[in-house]
C-alpha positions in Angstrom: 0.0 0.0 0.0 1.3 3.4 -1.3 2.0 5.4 2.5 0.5 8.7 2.7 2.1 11.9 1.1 -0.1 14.6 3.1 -1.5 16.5 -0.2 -4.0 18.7 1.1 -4.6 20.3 -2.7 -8.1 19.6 -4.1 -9.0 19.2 -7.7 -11.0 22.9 -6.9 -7.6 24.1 -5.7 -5.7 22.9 -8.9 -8.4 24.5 -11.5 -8.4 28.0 -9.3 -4.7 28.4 -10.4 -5.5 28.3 -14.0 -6.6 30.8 -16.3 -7.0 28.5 -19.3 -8.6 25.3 -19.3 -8.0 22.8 -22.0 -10.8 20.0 -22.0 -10.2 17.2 -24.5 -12.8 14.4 -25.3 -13.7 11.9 -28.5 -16.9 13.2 -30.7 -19.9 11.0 -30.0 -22.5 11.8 -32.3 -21.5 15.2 -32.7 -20.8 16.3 -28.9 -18.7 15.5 -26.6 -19.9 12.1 -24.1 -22.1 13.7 -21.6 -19.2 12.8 -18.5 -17.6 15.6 -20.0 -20.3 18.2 -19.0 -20.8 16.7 -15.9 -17.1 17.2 -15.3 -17.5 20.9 -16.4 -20.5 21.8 -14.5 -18.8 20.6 -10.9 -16.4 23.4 -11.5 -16.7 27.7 -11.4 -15.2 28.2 -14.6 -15.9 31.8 -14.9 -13.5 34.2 -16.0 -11.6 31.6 -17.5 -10.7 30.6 -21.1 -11.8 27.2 -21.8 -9.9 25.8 -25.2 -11.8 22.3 -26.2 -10.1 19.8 -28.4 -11.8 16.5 -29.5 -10.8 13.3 -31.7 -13.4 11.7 -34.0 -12.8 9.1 -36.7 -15.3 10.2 -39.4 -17.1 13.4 -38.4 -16.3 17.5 -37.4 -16.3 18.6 -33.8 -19.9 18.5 -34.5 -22.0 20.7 -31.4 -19.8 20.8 -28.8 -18.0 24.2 -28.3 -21.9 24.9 -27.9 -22.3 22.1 -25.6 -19.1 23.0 -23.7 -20.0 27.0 -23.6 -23.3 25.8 -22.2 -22.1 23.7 -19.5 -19.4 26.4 -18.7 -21.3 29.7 -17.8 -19.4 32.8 -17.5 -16.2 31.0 -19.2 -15.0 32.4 -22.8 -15.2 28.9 -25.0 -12.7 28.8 -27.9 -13.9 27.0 -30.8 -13.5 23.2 -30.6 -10.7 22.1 -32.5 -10.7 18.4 -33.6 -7.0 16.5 -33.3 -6.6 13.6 -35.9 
């Protein structure tokens, strides 16, 4: 068993010192899997820059800078860029 390093930090912690946010995720039916928002929406994102980038065999980044603007309110969402 791994012994104990006394990290205090929280994930909260870690995102506060970030002004930009970069969220990757594959493209399922042109958005990104639902997880993803859920992930999002636990976090105050405002005032930050949030850059999305996505993978997809066949098809565009589809919906999701939408999808990812929606679940981040009061973030600015760069367009979603797709990564081949």
């Amino acid at each position: 068993m791994r012994k104990n390093i006394g990290n205090t930090l929280t994930l909260c912690d870690v995102m506060r010192a970030y002004d930009t946010v970069y969220v990757g995720f594959p493209i399922w039916w042109d958005h990104e899997p639902a997880i993803v928002d859920t992930f999002l929406e636990s976090y105050d994102l405002s005032g930050k820059t949030m850059v999305p980038f996505a993978t997809s065999g066949g098809s565009g980044a589809g919906g999701s800078d939408r999808s990812v603007a929606a679940a981040c309110p009061g973030a600015h969402v760069e367009p979603a860029r797709l990564v081949r």
